[in-house]
py3Dmol code that shows the C-alpha trace and the ligand (Angstrom):
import py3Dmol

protein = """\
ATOM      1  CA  UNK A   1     191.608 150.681 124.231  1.00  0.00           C
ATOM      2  CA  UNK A   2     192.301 146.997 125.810  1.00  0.00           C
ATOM      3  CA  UNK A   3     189.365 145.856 123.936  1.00  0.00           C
ATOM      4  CA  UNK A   4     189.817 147.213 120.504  1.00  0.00           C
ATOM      5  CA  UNK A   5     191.317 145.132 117.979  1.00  0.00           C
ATOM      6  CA  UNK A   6     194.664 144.900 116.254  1.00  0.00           C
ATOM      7  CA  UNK A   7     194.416 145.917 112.246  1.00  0.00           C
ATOM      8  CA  UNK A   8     196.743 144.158 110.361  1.00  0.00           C
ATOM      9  CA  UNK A   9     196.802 144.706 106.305  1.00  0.00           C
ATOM     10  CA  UNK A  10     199.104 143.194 103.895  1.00  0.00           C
ATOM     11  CA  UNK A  11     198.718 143.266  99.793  1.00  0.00           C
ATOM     12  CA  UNK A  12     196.743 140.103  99.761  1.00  0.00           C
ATOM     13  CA  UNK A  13     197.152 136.495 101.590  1.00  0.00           C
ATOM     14  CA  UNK A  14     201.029 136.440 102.996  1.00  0.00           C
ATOM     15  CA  UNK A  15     200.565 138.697 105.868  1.00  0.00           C
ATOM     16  CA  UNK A  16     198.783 135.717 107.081  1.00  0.00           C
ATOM     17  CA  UNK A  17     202.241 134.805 108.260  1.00  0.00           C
ATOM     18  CA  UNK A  18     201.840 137.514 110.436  1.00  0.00           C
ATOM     19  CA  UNK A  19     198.818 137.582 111.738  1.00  0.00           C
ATOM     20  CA  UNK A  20     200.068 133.908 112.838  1.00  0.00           C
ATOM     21  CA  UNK A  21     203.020 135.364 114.872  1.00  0.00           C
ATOM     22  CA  UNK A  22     200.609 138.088 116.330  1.00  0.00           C
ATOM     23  CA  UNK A  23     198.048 135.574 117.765  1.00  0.00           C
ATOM     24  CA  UNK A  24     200.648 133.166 118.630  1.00  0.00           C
ATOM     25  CA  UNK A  25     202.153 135.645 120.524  1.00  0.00           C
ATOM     26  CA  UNK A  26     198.585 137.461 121.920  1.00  0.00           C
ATOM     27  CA  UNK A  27     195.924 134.872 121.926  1.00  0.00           C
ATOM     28  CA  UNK A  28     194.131 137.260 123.370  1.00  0.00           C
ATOM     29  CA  UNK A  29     193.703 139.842 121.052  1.00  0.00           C
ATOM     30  CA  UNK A  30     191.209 140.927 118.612  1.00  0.00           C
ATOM     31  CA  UNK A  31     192.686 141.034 115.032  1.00  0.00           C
ATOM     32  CA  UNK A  32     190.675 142.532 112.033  1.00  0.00           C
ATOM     33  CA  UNK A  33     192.854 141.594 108.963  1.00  0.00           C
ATOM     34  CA  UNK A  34     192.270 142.983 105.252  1.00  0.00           C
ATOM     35  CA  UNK A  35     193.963 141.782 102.155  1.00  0.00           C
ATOM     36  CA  UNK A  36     194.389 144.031  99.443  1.00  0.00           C
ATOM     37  CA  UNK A  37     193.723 140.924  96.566  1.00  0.00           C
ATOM     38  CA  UNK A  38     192.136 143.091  94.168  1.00  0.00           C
ATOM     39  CA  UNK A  39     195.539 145.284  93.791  1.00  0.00           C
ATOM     40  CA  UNK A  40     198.146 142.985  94.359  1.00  0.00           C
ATOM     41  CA  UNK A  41     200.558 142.576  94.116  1.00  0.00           C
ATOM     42  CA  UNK A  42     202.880 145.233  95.993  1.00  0.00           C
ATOM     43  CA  UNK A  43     205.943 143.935  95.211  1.00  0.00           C
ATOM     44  CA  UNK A  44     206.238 145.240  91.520  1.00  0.00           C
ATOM     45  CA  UNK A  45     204.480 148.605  92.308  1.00  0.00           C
ATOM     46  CA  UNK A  46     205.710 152.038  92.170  1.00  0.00           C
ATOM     47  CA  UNK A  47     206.901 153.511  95.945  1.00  0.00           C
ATOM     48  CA  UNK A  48     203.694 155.997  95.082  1.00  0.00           C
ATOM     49  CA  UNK A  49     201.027 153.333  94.158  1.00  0.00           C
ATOM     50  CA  UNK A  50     202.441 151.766  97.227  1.00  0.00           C
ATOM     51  CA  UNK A  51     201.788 154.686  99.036  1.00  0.00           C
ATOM     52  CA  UNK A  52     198.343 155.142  98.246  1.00  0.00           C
ATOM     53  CA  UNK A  53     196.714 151.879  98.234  1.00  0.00           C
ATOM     54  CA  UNK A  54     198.194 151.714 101.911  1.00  0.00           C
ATOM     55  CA  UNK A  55     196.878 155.095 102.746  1.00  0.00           C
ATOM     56  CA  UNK A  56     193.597 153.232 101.658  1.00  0.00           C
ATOM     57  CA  UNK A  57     193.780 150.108 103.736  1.00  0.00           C
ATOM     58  CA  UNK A  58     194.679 151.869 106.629  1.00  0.00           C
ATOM     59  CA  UNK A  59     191.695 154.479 106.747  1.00  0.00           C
ATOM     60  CA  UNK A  60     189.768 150.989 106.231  1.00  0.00           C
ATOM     61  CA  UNK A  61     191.112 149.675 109.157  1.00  0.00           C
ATOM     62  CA  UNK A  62     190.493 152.720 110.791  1.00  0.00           C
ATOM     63  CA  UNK A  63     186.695 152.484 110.094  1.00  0.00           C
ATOM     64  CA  UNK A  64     186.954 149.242 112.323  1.00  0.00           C
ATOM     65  CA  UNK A  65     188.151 151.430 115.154  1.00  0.00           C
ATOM     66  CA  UNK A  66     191.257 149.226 115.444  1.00  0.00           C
ATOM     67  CA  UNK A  67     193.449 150.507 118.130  1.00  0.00           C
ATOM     68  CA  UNK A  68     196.703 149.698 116.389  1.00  0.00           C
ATOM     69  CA  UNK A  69     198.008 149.008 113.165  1.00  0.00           C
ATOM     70  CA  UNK A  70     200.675 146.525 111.864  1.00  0.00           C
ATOM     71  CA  UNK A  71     201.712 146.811 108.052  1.00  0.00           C
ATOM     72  CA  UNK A  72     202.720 143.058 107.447  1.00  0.00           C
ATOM     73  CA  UNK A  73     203.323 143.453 103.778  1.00  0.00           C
ATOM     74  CA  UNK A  74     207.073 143.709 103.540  1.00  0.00           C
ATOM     75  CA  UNK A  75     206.593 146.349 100.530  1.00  0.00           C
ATOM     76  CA  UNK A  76     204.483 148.612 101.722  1.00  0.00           C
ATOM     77  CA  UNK A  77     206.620 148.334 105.110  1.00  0.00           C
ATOM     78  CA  UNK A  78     209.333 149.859 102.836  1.00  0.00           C
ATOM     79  CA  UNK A  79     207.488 152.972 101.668  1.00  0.00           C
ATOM     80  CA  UNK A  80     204.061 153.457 103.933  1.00  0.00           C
ATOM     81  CA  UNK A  81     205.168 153.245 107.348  1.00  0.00           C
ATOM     82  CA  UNK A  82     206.610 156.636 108.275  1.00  0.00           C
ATOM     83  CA  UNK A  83     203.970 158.085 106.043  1.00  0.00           C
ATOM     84  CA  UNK A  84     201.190 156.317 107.930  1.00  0.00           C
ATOM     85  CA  UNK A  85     202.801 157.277 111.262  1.00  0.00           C
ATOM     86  CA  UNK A  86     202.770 160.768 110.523  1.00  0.00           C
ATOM     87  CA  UNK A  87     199.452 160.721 109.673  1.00  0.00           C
ATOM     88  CA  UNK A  88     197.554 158.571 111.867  1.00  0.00           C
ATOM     89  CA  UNK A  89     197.269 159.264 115.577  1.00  0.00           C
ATOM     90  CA  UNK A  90     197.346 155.337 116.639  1.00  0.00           C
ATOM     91  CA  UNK A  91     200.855 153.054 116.612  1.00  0.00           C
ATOM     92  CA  UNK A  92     201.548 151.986 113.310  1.00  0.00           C
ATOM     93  CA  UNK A  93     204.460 149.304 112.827  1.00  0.00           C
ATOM     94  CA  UNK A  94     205.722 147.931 109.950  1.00  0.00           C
ATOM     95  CA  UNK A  95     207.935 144.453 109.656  1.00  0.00           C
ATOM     96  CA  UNK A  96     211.076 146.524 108.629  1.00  0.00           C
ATOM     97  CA  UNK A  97     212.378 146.962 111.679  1.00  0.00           C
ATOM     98  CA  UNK A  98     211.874 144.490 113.832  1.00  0.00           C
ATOM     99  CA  UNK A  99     213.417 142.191 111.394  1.00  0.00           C
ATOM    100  CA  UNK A 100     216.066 144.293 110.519  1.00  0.00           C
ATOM    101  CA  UNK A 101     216.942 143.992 115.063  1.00  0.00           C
ATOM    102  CA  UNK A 102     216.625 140.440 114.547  1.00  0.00           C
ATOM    103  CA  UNK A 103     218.998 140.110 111.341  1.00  0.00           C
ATOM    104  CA  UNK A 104     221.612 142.640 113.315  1.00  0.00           C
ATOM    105  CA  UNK A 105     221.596 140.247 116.584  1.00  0.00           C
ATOM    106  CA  UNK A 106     222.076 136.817 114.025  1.00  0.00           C
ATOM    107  CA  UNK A 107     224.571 137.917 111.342  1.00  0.00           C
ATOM    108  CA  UNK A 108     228.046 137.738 112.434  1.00  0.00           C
ATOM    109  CA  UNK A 109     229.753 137.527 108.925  1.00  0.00           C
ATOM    110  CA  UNK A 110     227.318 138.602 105.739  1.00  0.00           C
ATOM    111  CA  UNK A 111     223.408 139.073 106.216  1.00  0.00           C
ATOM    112  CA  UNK A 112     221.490 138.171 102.674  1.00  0.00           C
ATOM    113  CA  UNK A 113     218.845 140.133 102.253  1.00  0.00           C
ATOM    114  CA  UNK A 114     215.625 138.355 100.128  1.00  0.00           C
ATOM    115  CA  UNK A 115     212.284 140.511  99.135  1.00  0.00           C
ATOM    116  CA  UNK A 116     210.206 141.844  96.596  1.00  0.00           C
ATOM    117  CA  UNK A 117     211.657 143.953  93.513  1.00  0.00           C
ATOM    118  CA  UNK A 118     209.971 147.069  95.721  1.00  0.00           C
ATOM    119  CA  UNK A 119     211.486 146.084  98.952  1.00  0.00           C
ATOM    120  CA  UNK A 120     214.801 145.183  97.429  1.00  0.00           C
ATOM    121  CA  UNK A 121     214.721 148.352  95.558  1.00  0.00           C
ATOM    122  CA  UNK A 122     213.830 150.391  98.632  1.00  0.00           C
ATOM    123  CA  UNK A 123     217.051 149.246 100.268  1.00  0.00           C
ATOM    124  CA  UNK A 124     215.028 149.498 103.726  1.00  0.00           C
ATOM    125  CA  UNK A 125     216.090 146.305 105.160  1.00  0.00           C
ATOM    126  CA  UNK A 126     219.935 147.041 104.255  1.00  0.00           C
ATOM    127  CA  UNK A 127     219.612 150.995 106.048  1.00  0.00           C
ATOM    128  CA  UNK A 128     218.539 149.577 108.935  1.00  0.00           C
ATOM    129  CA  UNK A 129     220.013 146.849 109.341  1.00  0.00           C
ATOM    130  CA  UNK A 130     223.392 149.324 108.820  1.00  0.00           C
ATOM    131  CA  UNK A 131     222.096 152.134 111.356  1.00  0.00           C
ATOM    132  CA  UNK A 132     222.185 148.887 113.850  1.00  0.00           C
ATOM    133  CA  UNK A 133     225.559 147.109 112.966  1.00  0.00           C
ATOM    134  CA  UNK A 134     227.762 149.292 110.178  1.00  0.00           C
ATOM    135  CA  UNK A 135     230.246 147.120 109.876  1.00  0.00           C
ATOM    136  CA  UNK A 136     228.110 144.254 108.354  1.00  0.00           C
ATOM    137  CA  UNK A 137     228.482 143.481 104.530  1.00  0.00           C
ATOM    138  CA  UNK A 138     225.022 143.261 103.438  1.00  0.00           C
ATOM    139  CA  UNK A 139     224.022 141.594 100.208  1.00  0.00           C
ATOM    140  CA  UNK A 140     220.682 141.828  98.439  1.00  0.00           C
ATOM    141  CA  UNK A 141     218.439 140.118  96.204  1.00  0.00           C
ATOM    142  CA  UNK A 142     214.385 140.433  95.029  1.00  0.00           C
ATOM    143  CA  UNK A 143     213.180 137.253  94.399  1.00  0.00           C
ATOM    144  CA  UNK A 144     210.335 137.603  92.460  1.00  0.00           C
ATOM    145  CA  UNK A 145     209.385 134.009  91.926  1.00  0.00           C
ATOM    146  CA  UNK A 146     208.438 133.257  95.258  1.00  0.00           C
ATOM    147  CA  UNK A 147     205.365 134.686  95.557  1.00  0.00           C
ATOM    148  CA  UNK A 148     203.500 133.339  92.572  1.00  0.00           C
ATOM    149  CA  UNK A 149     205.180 129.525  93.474  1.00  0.00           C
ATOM    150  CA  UNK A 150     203.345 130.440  96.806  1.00  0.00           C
ATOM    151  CA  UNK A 151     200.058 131.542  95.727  1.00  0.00           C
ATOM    152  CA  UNK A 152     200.308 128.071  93.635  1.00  0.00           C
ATOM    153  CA  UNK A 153     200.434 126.118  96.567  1.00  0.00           C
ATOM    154  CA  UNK A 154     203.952 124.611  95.029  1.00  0.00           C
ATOM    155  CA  UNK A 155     205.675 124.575  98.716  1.00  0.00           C
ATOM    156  CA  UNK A 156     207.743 121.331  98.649  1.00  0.00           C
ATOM    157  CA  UNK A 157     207.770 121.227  94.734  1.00  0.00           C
ATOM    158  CA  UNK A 158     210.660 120.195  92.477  1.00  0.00           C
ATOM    159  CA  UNK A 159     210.445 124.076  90.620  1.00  0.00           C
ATOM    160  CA  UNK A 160     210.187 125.470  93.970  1.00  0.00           C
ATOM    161  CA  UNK A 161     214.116 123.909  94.586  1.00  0.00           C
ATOM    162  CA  UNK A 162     215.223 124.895  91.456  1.00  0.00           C
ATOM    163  CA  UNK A 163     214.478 128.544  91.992  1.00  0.00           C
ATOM    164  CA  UNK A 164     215.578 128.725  95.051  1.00  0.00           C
ATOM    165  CA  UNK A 165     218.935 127.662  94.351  1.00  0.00           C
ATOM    166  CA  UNK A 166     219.515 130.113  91.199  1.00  0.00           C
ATOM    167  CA  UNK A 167     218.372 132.685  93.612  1.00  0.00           C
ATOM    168  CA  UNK A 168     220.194 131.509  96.887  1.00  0.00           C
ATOM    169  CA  UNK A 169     223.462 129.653  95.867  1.00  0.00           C
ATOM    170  CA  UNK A 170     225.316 132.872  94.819  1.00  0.00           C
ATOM    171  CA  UNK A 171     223.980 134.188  98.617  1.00  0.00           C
ATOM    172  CA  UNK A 172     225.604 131.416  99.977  1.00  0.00           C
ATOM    173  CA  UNK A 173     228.922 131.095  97.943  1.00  0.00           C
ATOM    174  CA  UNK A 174     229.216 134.887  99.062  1.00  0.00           C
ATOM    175  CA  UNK A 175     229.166 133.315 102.664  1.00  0.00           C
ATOM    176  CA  UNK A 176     225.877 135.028 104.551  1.00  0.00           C
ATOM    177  CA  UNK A 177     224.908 133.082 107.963  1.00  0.00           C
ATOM    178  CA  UNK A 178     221.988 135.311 108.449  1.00  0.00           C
ATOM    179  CA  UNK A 179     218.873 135.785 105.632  1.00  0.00           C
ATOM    180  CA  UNK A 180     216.221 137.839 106.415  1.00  0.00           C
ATOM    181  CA  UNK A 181     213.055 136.558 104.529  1.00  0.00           C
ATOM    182  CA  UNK A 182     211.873 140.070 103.372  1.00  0.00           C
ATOM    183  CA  UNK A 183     208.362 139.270 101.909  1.00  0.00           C
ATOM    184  CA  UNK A 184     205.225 137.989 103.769  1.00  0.00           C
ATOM    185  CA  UNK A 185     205.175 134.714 101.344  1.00  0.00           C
ATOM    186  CA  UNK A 186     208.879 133.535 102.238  1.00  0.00           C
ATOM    187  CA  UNK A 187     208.583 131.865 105.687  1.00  0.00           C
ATOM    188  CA  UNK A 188     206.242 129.112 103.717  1.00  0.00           C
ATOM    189  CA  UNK A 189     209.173 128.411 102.368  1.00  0.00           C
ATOM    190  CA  UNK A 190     211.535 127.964 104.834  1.00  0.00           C
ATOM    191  CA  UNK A 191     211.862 124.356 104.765  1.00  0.00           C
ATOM    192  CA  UNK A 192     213.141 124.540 101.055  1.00  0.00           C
ATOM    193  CA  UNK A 193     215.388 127.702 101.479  1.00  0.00           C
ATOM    194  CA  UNK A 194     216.960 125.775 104.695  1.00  0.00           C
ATOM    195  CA  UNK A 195     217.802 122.726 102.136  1.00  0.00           C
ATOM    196  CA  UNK A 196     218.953 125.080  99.862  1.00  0.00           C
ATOM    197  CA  UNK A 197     221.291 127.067 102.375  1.00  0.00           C
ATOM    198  CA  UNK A 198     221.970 124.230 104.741  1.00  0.00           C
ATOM    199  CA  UNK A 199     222.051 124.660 108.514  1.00  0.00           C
ATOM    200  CA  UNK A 200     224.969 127.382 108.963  1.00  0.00           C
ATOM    201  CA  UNK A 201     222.377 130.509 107.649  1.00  0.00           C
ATOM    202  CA  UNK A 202     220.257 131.380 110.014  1.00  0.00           C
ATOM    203  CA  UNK A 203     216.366 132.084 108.203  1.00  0.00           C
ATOM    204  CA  UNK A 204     215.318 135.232 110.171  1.00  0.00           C
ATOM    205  CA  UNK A 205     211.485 135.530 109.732  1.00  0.00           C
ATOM    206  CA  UNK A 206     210.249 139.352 110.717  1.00  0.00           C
ATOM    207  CA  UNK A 207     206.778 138.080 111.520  1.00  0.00           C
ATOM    208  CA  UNK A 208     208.346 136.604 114.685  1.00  0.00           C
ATOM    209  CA  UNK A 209     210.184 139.957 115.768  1.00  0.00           C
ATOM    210  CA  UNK A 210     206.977 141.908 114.364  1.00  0.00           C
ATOM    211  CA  UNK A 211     204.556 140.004 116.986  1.00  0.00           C
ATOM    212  CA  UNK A 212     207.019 140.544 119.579  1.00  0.00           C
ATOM    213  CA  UNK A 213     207.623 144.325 119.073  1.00  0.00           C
ATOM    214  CA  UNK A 214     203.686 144.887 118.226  1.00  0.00           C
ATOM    215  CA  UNK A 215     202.863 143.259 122.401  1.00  0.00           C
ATOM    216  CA  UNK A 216     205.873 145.434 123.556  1.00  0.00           C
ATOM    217  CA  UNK A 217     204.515 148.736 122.248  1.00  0.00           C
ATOM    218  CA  UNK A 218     200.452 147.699 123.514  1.00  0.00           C
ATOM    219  CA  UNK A 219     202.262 146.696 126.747  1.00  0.00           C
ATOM    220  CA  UNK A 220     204.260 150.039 127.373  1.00  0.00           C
ATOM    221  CA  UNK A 221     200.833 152.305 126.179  1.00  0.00           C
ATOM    222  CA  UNK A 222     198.807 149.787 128.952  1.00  0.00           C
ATOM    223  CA  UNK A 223     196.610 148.652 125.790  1.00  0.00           C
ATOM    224  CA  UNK A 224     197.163 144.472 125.562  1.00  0.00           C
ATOM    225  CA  UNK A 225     193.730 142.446 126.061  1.00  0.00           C
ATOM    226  CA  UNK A 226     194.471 140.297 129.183  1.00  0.00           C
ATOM    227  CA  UNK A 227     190.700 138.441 128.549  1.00  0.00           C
ATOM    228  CA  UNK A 228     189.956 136.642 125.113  1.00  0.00           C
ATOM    229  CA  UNK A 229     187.190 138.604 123.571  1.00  0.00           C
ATOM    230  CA  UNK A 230     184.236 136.598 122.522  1.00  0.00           C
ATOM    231  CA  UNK A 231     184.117 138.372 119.303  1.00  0.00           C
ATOM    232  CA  UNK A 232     185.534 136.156 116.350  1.00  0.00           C
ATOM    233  CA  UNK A 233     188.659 137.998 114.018  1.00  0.00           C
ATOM    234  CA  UNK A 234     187.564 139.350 111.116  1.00  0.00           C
ATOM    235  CA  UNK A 235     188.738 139.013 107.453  1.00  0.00           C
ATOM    236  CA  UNK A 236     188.209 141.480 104.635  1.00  0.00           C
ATOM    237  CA  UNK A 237     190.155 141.434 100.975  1.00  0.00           C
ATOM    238  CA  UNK A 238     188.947 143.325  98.489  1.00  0.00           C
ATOM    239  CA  UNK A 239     188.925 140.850  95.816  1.00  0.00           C
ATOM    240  CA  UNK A 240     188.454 136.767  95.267  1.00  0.00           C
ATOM    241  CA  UNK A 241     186.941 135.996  99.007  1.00  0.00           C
ATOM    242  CA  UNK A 242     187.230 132.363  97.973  1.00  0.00           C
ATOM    243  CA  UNK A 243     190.523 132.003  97.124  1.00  0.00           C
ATOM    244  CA  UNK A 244     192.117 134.064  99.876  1.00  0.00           C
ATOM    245  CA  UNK A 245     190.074 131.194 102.192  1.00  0.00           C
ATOM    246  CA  UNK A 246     191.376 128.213 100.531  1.00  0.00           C
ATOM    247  CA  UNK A 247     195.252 129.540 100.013  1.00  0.00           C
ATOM    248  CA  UNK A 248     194.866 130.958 103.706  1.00  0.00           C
ATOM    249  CA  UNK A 249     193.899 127.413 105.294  1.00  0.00           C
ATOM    250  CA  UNK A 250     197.346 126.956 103.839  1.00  0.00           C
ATOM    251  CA  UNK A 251     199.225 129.647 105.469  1.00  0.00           C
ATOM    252  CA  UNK A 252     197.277 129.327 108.776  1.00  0.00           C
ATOM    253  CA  UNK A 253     196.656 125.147 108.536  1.00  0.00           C
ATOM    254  CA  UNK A 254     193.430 125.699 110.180  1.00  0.00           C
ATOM    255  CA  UNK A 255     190.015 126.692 108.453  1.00  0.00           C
ATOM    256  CA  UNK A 256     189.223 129.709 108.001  1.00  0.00           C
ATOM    257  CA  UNK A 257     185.177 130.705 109.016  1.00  0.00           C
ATOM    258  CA  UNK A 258     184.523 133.912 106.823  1.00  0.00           C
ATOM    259  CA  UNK A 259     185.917 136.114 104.491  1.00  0.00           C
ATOM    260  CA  UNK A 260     183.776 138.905 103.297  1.00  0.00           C
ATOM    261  CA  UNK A 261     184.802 141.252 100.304  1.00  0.00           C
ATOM    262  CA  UNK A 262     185.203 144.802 101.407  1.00  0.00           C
ATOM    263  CA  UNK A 263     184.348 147.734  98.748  1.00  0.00           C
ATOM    264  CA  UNK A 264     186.132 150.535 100.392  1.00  0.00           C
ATOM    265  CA  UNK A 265     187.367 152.611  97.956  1.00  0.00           C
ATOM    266  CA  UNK A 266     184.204 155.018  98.593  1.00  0.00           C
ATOM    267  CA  UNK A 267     184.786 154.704 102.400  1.00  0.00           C
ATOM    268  CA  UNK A 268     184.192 157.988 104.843  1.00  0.00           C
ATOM    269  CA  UNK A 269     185.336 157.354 108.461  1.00  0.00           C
ATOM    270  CA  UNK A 270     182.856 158.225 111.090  1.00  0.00           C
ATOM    271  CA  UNK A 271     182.828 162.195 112.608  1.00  0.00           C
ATOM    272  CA  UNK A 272     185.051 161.955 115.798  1.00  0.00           C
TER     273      UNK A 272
END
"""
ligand_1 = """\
10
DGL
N 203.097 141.089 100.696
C 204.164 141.337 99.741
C 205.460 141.623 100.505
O 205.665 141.172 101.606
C 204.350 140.164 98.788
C 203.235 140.025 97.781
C 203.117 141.236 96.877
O 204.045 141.520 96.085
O 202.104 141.918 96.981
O 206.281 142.333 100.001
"""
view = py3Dmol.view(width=600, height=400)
view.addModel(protein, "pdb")
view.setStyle({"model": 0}, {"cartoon": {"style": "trace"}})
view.addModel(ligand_1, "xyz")
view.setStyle({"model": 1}, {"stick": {}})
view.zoomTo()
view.show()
């Protein structure tokens, strides 16, 4: 099992943010990632489309004989994770969570909540964030723009500021000093959303808390890779190899080797 490799999938290019964390974290491991860029994106999908094109990556991933599975896609954190766990008979974590500990530890007066239109609508940062600290006022808001601003490459852009205060200002006037950055594409962002909110909110990124909890739980089941495997980390989307490389070197600011299209709609996973 210490040899296999983590699976990570995410709707397309912003669990990249995650995969960061993870090897940060574990420089060690193995990671086999897969971006779902022909169906993106997640974040305006039904909870059932959600669903299913997870149920999809995930049996891809499973094909790779990955020995653990981390759902870094905020969305289909909010509606595929306790299906997947039922189902599959390896650790599956999602970024819910772990952000949601991190958000309950940093608020003290309001936690803002940012995501997708799915995630937002899900309200699965807000119940758990409440199961951990009740008395918290939460507030909530999908912010839709992001991700296409992100996918532009507009990071430190003049629109980029002007969204993010008609998004963030009424977070702020309601007096949050916690946010919880609730969609893969938002911790590119930080440095805006920080100038935005000003130094008294404190950003909480789940990719950070995600890495963390993923080495606890391959710690406690004996499973983290203590030697660096000479095998490289593999990428997969399922669309526009190309452009997941160049927007990636973004995300990652390092090249990226190979990317290599995977058809696996048709996939059968091998007899046990
Ligand atoms: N990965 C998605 C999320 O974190 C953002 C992009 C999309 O909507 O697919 O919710």
């Amino acid at each position: 099992m210490k040899n296999k490799a983590i699976g990570i999938f995410d709707s397309g290019i912003g669990g990249l943010t995650v995969y960061k964390a993870l090897k940060e974290k574990m420089p060690s491991e193995r990671i086999i990632y897969l971006g779902d860029t022909a169906r993106l994106p997640y974040g305006s999908k039904s909870a059932e489309t959600i669903v299913r094109f997870s149920d999809g990556n995930a049996l891809f991933l499973l094909t790779k004989n990955v020995k653990m599975i981390v759902v870094a896609c905020n969305s289909a954190s909010s509606y595929a994770v306790s299906y997947l766990q039922e189902k599959l008979d390896i650790p599956v974590l999602g970024v819910i969570e772990p952000g949601a500990e991190a958000a309950a530890m940093a608020g003290r007066e309001k936690i803002g909540i940012i995501g997708t239109a799915a995630t937002i609508k899900s309200r699965s940062y807000e119940k758990a964030i409440l199961e951990k600290k009740p008395e918290i006022p939460v507030l909530s808001k999908a912010c839709p723009l992001f991700v296409p601003l992100v996918e532009e490459g507009w990071i430190d852009h003049r629109v980029t500021r002007l969204v993010a205060e008609e998004y963030l200002l009424p977070l702020k006037d309601e007096g949050i000093d916690a946010l919880v950055l609730g969609c893969t594409h938002y911790p590119v962002l930080k440095n805006v959303i920080e100038q935005v909110l000003g130094k008294g909110v404190t950003l909480i990124d789940s990719a950070i808390t995600t890495a963390a909890k993923t080495a606890s739980i391959l710690k406690s089941l004996g499973w983290l890779n203590n030697e660096k495997s000479n095998l490289p980390d593999e990428f997969y989307v399922t669309d526009f190899p190309d452009r997941f490389r160049r927007v990636g070197e973004i995300f990652l600011n390092r090249k990226i080797e190979k990317v290599t299209t995977a058809s696996f709609y048709t996939v059968s996973l091998p007899q046990a």
